[in-house]
Structures are given as C-alpha cells and as structure tokens.
C-alpha distance (Angstrom), angle and dihedral (degrees) to the residues before:
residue distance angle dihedral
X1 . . .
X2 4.02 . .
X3 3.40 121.7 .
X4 3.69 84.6 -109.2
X5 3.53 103.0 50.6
X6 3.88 81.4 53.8
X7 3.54 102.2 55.4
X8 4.01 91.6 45.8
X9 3.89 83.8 55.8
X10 3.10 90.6 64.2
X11 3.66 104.1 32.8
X12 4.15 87.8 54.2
X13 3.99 79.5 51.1
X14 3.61 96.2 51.3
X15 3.66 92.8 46.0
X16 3.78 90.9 54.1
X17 3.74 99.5 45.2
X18 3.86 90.2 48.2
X19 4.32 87.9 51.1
X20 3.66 86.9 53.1
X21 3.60 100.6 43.9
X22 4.24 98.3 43.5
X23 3.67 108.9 20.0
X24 3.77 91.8 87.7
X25 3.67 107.4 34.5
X26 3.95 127.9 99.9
X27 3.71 104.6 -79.5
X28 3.81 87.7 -165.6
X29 3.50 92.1 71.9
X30 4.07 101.7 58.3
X31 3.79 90.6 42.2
X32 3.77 99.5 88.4
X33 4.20 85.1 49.0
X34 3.35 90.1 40.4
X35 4.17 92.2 57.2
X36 3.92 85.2 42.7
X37 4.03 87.7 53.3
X38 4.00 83.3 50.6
X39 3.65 101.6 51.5
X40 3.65 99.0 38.4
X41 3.68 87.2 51.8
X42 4.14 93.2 45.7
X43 3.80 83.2 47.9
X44 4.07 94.6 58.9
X45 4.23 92.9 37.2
X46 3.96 80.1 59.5
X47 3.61 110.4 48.6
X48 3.98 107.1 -4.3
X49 4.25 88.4 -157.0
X50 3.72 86.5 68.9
X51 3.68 114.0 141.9
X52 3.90 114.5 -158.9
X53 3.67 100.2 -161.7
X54 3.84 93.9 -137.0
X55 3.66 97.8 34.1
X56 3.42 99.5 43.6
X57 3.79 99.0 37.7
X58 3.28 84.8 59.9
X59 3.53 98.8 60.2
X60 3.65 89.6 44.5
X61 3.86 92.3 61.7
X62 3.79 88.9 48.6
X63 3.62 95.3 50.3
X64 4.05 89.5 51.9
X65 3.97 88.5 49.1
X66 3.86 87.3 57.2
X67 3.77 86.5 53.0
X68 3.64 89.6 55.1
X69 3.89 94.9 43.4
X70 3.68 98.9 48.1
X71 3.85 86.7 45.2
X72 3.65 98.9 98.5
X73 4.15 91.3 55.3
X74 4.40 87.7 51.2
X75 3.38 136.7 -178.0
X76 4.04 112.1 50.4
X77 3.80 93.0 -0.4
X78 3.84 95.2 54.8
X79 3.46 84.8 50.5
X80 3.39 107.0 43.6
X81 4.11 87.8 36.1
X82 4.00 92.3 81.6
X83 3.64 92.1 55.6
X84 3.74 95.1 34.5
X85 4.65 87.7 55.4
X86 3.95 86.8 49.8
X87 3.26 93.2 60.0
X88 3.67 106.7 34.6
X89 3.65 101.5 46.4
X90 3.84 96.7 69.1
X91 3.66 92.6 43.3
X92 3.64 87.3 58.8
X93 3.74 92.1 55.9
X94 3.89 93.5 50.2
X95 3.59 93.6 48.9
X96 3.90 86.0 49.8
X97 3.63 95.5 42.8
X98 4.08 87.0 46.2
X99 3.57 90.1 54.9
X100 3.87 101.6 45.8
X101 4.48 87.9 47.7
X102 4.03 94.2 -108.7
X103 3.26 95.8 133.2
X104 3.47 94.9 162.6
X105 3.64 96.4 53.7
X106 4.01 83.5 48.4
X107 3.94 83.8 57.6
X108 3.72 100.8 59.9
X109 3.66 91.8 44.1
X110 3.50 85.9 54.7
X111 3.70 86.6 61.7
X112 3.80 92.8 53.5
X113 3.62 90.0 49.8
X114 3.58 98.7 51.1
X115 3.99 90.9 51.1
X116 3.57 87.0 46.3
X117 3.73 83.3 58.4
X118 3.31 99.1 50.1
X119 3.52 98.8 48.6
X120 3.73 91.3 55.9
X121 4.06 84.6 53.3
X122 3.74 89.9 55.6
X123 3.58 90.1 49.2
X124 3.76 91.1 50.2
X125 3.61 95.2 52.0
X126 3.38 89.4 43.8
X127 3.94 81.6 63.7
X128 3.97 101.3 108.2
X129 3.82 101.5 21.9
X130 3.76 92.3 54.0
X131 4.08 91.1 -162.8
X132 3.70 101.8 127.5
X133 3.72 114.2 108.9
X134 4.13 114.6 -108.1
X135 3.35 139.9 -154.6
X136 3.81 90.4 -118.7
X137 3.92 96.4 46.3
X138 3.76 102.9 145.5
X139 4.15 101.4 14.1
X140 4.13 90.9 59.8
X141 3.84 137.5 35.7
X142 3.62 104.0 -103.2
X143 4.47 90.3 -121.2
X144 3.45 79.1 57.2
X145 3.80 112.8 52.2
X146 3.90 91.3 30.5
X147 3.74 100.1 110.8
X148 4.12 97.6 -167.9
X149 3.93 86.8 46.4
X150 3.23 85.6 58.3
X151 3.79 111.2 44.8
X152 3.69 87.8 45.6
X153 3.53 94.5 57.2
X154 3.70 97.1 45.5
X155 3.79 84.4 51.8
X156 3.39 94.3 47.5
X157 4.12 93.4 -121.9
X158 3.63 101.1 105.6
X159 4.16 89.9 118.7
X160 4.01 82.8 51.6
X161 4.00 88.8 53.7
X162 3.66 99.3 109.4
X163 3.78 98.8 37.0
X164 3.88 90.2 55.7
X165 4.19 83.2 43.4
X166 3.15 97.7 63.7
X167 3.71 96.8 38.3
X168 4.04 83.5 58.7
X169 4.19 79.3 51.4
X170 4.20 91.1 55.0
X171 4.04 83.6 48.8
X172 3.70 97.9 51.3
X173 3.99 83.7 43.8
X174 3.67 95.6 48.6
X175 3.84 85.3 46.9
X176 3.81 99.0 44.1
X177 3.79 88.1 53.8
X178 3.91 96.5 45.7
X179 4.01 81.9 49.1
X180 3.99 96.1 51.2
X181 3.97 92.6 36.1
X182 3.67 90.4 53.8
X183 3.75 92.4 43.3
X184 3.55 96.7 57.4
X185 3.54 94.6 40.4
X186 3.86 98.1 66.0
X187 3.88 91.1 38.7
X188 3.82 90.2 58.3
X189 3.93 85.4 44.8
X190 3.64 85.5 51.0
X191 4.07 91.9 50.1
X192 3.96 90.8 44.4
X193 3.41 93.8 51.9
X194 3.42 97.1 45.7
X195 3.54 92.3 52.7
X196 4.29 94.4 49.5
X197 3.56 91.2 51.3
X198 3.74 94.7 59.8
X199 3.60 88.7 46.1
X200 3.92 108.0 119.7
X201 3.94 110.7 -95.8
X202 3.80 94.3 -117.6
X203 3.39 88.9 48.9
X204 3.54 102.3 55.2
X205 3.67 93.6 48.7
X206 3.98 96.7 52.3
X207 3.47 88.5 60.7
C-alpha cells in the first residue's frame, strides 16, 4: 500500500468518524466557539504579531513554566525548554482529543497551537534585532535573557534566524487554517444534520 492509498484510508476514516460523532448534535451550542475560532483566526491572518490578551497570556505563562521545568537540565535545555512546553502542551491535547473523537475540542486547540507557533516565530525573527519586549526587561541585558538569540547562536544559525522565523510563521499559518477549516466543517455538519433530522419522516424516505 502507497503512501497515498494510506493517507486516504485514513482520511475516508476521519471523515466518517467525524459524520458520526457531529452530524447529530446541537449546532447551537458550538456556534459562539465557533465565531471565537473565526475572529481569533481573522485576527492572526491580519497582523500575525497579534497579542490576544487572554490567549496569548496564556501562552506566555506556559512558556515561563517550561523555563522552570527544564531548569534542573540548564544551559540550552532551560532555554530552549520554555519554547519547547509552548509548543508541546497543545499538541498533546489534540492528539488526546483526536484519539477520544472530539474533534471539535481538537479544533480549538489547534488554534492555541498555531498562536503558540507563531509567537515562537516572532520571537525567532526577533533573533538579531532584540526589540521585542521580555519578561526580564530591566533585571537582565536583553542578549542575555533573549532565548532565540541565544539558541541560535549556540547553534551557530543566528544569520539563518529570520528564514527559520518565518518558516515557524508558514507553520502557524498552515495550522491556523487546518484549525478554522476543521472548525467550520463540523459546525456546518452540525447545521446539516440538524436540519435532515427534522425533515418529515415521509420525506426523508422518498428521497
């Protein structure tokens, strides 16, 4: 079996599972997170340094936490640990969401992750201007508190800093679109289904 033929398998799977799941559910209910999933998505195709002070706070706090848990291994690690915990702890919840059918939960933490990517982008770009505002403004010299300045230079890839940026940026794209697509998707499946299953009886089976 081809690669292909593989990931149509499970694509025709996917599609099925997500029909069963959402077609008959109350539409109503996802709509207001639905609408949220739209504007926070408009908000990033617009100006991809957005901050959404809830959002993106958020994400903030989780990146210092990974700080503080990759701490005890230090030096790169530590640093690249807060980055490393902002991304990994939505994928997590997708992959558990995936796995347990709620697709729709999956979705919005699809959202999360792709701003979670793209403020790790703008932080990489921000590599060898050092002008975004930090945490430690004022405590710590800016070359050394700036985490992607940092990593890049220990890796010896600080001139590739904004090509890898903006790579991050096509990511959190790719991943912001896959999040809003999907989104969408299961709330018109919810509408659709909504609507057949008030369909008259009779109806329904003359067609």
């Amino acid at each position: 079996m081809s690669n292909n033929d593989t990931f149509m398998k499970f694509f025709k799977a996917f599609i099925r599972s997500a029909l069963n799941e959402y077609q008959h559910r109350v539409w109503l209910l996802y709509l207001p997170v639905t609408i949220l999933i739209l504007i926070l998505s408009i908000n990033k195709y617009i100006d991809p340094n957005h901050w959404d002070f809830i959002l993106s706070g958020f994400i903030l706090a989780i990146h210092e936490a990974g700080h503080g848990l990759f701490s005890f291994f230090g030096g790169f690690w530590s640093i690249l640990g807060g980055s490393l915990v902002e991304a990994a702890f939505p994928i997590l919840f997708v992959l558990y969401f995936v796995l347990h059918k709620r697709y729709y939960d999956a979705a919005f933490c699809l959202i999360w992750l792709a701003y979670a990517f793209f403020e790790i982008g703008t932080y990489m770009l921000d590599a060898q201007v050092l002008a975004l505002p930090l945490v430690t403004d004022g405590i710590l010299p800016k070359i050394e508190a700036h985490d992607w300045y940092n990593i890049f230079s220990m890796l010896g890839l600080l001139d590739k800093s904004v090509l890898i940026g903006n790579m991050m940026h096509i990511l959190a794209y790719f991943t912001l679109s896959t999040a809003l697509g999907l989104a969408v998707w299961l709330q018109i499946v919810m509408i659709l289904g909504s609507r057949a299953s008030n369909l008259p009886q009779a109806f329904k089976a003359s067609h």
